[in-house]
ZAKEMAR-371148 format. One line per 8 residues: number of its first residue (from 1); for each residue x, y, z of C-alpha. Coordinates in nm, 4 decimals, always signed. Layout:
<atoms>
NUM> X Y Z | ...
</atoms>
This chain:
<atoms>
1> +1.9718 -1.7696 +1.0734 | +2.1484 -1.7689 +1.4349 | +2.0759 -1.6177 +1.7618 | +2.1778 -1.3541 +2.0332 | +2.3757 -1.3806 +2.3176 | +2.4801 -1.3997 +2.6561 | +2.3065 -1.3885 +3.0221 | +1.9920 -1.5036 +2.8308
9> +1.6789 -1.5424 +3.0518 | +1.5202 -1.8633 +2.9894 | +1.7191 -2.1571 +3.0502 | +1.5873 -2.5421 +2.9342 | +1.2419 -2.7074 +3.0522 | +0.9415 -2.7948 +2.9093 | +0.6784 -2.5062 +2.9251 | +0.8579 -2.1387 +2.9602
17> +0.9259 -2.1326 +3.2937 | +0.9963 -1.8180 +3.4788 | +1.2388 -1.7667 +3.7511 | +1.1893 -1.4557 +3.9003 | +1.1561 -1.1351 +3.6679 | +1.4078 -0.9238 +3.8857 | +1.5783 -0.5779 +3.8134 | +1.9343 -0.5366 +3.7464
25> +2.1213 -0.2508 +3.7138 | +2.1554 -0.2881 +3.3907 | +1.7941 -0.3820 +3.3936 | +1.8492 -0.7644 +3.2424 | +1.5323 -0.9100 +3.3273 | +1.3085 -1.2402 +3.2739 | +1.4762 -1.5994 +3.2697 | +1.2156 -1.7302 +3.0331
33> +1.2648 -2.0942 +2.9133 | +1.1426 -2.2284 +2.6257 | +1.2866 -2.6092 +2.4866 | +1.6684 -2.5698 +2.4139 | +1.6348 -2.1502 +2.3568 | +1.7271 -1.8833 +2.6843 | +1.5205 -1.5414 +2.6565 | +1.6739 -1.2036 +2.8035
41> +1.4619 -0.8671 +2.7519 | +1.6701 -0.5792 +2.7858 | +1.5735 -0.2050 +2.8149 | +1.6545 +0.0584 +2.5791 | +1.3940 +0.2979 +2.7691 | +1.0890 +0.4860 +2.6973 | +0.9128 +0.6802 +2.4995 | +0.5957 +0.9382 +2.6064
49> +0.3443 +1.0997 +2.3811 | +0.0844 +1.3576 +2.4531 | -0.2503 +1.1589 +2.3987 | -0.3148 +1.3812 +2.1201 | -0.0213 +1.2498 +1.9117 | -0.0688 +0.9092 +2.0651 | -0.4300 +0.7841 +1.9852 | -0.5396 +1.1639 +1.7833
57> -0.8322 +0.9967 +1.6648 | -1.0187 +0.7941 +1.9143 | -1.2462 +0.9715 +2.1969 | -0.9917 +1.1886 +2.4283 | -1.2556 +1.1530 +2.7737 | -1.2597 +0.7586 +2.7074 | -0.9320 +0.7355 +2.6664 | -0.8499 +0.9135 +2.9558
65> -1.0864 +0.7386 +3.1555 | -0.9516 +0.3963 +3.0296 | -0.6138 +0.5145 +3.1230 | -0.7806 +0.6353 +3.5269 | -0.9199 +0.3089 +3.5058 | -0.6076 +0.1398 +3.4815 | -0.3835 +0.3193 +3.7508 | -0.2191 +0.5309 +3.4487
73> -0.1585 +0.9013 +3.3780 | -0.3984 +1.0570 +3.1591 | -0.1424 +1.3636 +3.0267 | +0.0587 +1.1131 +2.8406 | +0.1363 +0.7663 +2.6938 | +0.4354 +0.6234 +2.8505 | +0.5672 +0.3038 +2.6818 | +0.8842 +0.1171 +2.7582
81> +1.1121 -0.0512 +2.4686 | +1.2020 -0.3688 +2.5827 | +1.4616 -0.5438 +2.3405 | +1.4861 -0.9437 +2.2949 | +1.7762 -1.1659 +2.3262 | +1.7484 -1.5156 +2.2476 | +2.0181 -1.7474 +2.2867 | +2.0294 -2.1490 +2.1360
89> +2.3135 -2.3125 +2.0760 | +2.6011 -2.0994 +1.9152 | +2.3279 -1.8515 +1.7827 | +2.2855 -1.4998 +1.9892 | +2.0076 -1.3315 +1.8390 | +1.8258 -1.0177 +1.9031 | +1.4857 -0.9083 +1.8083 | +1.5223 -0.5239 +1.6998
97> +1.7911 -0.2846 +1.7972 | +1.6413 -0.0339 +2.0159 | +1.6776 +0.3275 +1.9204 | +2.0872 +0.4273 +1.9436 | +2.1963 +0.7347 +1.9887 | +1.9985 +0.9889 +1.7665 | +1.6307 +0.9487 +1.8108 | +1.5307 +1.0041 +2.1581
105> +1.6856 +1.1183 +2.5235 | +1.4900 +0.8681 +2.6768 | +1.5267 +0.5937 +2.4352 | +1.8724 +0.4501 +2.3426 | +2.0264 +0.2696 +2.6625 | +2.0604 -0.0755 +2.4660 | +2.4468 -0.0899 +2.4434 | +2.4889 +0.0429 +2.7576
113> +2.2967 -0.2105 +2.9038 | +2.3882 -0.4992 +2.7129 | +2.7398 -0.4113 +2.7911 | +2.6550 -0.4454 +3.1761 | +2.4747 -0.7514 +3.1531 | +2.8162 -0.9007 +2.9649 | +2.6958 -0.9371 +2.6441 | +2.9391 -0.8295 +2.3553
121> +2.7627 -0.7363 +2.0671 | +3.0641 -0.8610 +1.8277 | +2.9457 -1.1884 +1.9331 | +2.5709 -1.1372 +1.8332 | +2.5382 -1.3671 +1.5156 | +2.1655 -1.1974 +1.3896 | +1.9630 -0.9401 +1.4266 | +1.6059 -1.0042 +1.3508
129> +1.3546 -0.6538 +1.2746 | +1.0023 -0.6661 +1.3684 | +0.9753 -0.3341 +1.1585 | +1.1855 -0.0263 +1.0594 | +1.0862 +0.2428 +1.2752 | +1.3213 +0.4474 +1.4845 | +1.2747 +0.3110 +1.8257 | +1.3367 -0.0765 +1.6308
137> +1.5654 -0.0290 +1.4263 | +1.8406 +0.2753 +1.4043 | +2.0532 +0.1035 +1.7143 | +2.2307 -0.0925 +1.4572 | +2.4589 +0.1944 +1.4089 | +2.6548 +0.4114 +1.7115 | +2.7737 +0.7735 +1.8194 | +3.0313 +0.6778 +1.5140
145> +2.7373 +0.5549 +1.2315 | +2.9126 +0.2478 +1.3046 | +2.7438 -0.0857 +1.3188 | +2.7103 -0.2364 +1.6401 | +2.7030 -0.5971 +1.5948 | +2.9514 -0.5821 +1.2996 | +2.9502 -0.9445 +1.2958 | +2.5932 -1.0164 +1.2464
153> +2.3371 -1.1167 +0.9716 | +2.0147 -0.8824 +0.9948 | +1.6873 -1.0234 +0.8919 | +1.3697 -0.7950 +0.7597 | +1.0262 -0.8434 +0.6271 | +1.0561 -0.7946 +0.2282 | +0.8001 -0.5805 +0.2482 | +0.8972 -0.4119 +0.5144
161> +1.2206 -0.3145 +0.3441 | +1.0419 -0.2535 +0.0148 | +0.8122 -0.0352 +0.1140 | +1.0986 +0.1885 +0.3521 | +1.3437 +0.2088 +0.0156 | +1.0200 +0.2904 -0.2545 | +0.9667 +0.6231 -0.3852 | +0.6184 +0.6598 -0.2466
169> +0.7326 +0.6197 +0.1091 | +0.7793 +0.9820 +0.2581 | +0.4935 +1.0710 +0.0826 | +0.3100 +0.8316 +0.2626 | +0.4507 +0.9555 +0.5766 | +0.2787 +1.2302 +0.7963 | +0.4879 +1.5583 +0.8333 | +0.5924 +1.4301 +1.2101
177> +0.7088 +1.1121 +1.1056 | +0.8570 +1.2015 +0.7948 | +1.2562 +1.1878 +0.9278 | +1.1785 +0.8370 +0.9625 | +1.2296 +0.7542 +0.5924 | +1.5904 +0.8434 +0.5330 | +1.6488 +0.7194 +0.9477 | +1.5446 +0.3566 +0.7805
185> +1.7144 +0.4057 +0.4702 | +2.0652 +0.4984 +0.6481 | +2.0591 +0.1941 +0.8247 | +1.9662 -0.0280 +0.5187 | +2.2469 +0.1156 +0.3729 | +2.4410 -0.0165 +0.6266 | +2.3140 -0.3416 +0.6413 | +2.2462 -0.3988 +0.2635
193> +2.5703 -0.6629 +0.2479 | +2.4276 -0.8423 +0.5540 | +2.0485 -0.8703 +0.5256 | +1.8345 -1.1642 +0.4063 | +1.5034 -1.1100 +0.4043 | +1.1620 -1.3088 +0.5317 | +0.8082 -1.3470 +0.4649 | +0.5031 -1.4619 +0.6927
201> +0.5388 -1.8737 +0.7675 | +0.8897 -1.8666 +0.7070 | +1.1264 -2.0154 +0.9963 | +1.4039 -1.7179 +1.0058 | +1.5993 -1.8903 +1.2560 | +1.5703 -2.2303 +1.3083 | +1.2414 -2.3173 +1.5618 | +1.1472 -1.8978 +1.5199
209> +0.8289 -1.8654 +1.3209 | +0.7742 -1.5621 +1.1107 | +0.3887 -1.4375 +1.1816 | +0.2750 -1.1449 +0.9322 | +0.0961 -0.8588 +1.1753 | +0.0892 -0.5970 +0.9252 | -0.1070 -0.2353 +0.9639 | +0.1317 -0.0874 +1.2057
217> +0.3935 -0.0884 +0.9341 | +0.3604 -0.2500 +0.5391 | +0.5694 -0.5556 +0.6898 | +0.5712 -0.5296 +1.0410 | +0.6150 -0.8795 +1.1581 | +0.5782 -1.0793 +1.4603 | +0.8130 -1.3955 +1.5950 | +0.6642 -1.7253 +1.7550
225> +0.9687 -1.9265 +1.9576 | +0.9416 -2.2642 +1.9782 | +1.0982 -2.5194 +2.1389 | +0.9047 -2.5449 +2.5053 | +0.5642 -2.6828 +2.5577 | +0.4578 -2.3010 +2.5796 | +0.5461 -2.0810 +2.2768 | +0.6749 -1.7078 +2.3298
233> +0.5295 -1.4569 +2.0868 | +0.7619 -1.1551 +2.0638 | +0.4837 -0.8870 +1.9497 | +0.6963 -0.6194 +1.8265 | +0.4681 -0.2900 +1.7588 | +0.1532 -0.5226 +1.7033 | -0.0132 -0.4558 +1.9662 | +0.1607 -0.1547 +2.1956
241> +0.0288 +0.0771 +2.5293 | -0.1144 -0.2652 +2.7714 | -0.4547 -0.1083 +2.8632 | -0.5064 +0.0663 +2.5634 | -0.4241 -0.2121 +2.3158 | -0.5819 -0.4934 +2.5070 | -0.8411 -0.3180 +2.6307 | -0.9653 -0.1323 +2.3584
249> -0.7963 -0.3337 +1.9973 | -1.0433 -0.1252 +1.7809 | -0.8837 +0.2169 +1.8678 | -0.6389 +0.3161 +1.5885 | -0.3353 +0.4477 +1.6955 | -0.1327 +0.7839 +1.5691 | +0.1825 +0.5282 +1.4438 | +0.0313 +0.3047 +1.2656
257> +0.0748 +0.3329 +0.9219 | -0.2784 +0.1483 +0.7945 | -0.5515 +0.1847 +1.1254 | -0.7366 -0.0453 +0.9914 | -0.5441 -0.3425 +0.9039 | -0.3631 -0.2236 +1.1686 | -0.7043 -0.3430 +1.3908 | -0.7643 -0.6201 +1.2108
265> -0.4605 -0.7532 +1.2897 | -0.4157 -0.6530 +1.6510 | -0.7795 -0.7902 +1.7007 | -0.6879 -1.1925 +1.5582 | -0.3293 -1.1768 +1.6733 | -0.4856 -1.1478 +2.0955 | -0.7625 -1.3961 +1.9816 | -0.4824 -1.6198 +1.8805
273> -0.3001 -1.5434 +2.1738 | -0.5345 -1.5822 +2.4422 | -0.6264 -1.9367 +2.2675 | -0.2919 -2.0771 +2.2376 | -0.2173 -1.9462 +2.5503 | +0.1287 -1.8870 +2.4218 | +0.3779 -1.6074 +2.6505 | +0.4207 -1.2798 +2.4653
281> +0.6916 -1.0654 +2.4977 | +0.5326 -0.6962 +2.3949 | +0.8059 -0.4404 +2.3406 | +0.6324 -0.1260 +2.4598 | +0.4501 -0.3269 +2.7673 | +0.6270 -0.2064 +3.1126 | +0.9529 -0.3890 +3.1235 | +1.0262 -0.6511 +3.0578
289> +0.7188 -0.7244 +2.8950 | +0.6275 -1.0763 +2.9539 | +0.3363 -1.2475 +3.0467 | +0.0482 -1.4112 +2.8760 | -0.2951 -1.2500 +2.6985 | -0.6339 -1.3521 +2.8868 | -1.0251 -1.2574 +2.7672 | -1.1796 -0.9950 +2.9578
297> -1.5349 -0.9946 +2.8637 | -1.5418 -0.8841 +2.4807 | -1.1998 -0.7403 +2.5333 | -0.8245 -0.8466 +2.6821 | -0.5824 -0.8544 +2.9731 | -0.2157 -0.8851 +3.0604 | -0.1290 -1.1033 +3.3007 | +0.2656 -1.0495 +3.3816
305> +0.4974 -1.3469 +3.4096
</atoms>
């Protein structure tokens, strides 16, 4: 299974190495390395939630005093969507597809800013899904429902797809979120020629571990790189809002689709993390995402690259 393209952030060496974390206009940031792969995490933009839709069942004053606590507003959750491109060898690959055009105003820059960083999405050769929701996963198409990396092979979870294309799935959907069940299924219809799909512990592109983090999604899955002396964990939706998540891993969250495996999960995944030491790549951290997962007493912390 083969890789994403251009202007890729993390270029040779040993451990992952970064060299500088800058802004660009087209907001191309990181220069990870990791063994023979380069890492660029690209924006696609944000997405804000009244608290109540956010985290509707955990206690409102400790969330908002969490959120004080941590320098952030307390009238809303603001996380980015920060897209990965890893390129090794003659693979370009990217890890979810940001939004497009039809989900969000604030969501949906991907092309435009893979465009300005010079990266031609004809040339992407896969497209690897950490899960099927909206802000993941309905950029494959454009303004025209066409696909944008025509030229790629798209990767899913098999349960991830199953459970998006079953006939229990908008019933298992809350009224709000409900629109995302024929969002997923228009893009699997577009992909259906062009997908192959992955379990936990499979390699989906060669030195790119599969790691299972269900809960937030039936299939949501996470992606170890390897290659470096220092893996890079791209998290996907596993764990999501940095003080929130980290902070506070036994809060459920309003999107995911099973709290409590959805805890279970987050809650071994930043054990794991903080042991292996291993960079993570979180797409709704603030851009670009990347650092690496440390205790904090019984709980966690972010410390960016």
């Amino acid at each position: 299974m083969n890789s994403i393209s251009r202007r890729a952030v993390l270029r040779g060496g040993a451990a992952l190495a970064v060299a500088g974390f800058m802004s660009s206009p087209a907001r191309a940031i990181g220069h990870l390395t990791t063994g023979d792969g380069e890492l660029t995490i690209m924006a696609d933009g944000f997405i804000k939630l009244p608290l109540s839709a956010a985290m509707p069942d955990v206690p409102q004053a400790e969330l908002e005093k969490l959120l004080t606590d941590n320098g952030l507003a307390t009238d809303a959750l603001v996380n980015d969507c920060n897209v990965t491109v890893l390129r090794k060898g003659e693979q370009l690959v990217i890890f979810d597809a940001g939004a497009g055009p039809n989900f969000l105003p604030s969501t949906g820059r991907l092309a435009s800013n893979l465009a300005e960083a010079g990266i031609d999405p004809t040339a992407v050769t896969d497209v690897v899904f950490t899960h099927a929701h909206p802000d993941h996963i309905w950029g494959v198409t454009d303004d025209f429902d066409e696909l944008l990396f025509p030229e790629a092979r798209y990767h899913i979870s098999q349960t991830e797809w199953d459970f998006w294309r079953s006939e229990g799935a908008l019933d298992a959907m809350p009224e709000a979120r409900r629109n995302f069940v024929p969002g997923a299924r228009n893009r699997f219809d577009r992909i259906e020629d062009k997908v192959s799909f992955f379990m936990p512990g499979d390699e989906v592109i060669e030195g790119v571990e599969v790691v299972g983090t269900p809960g937030h999604t039936p299939g949501h899955s996470s992606f170890m790189v390897h290659g470096g002396d220092t893996p890079v964990h791209i998290l996907g939706d596993a764990a999501t809002n940095l003080a929130v998540s980290l902070e506070r891993p036994d809060w459920p969250t309003g999107a995911d689709q099973d709290p409590d495996t959805a805890i279970k999960t987050r809650t071994a995944l930043l054990d794991r993390l903080a042991n292996d030491k291993a960079w993570v790549i979180g797409f709704h951290f603030p851009h670009p995402g990347a650092g690496t997962i440390e205790r904090k007493g019984a709980a966690y912390r972010f410390v960016t690259a």
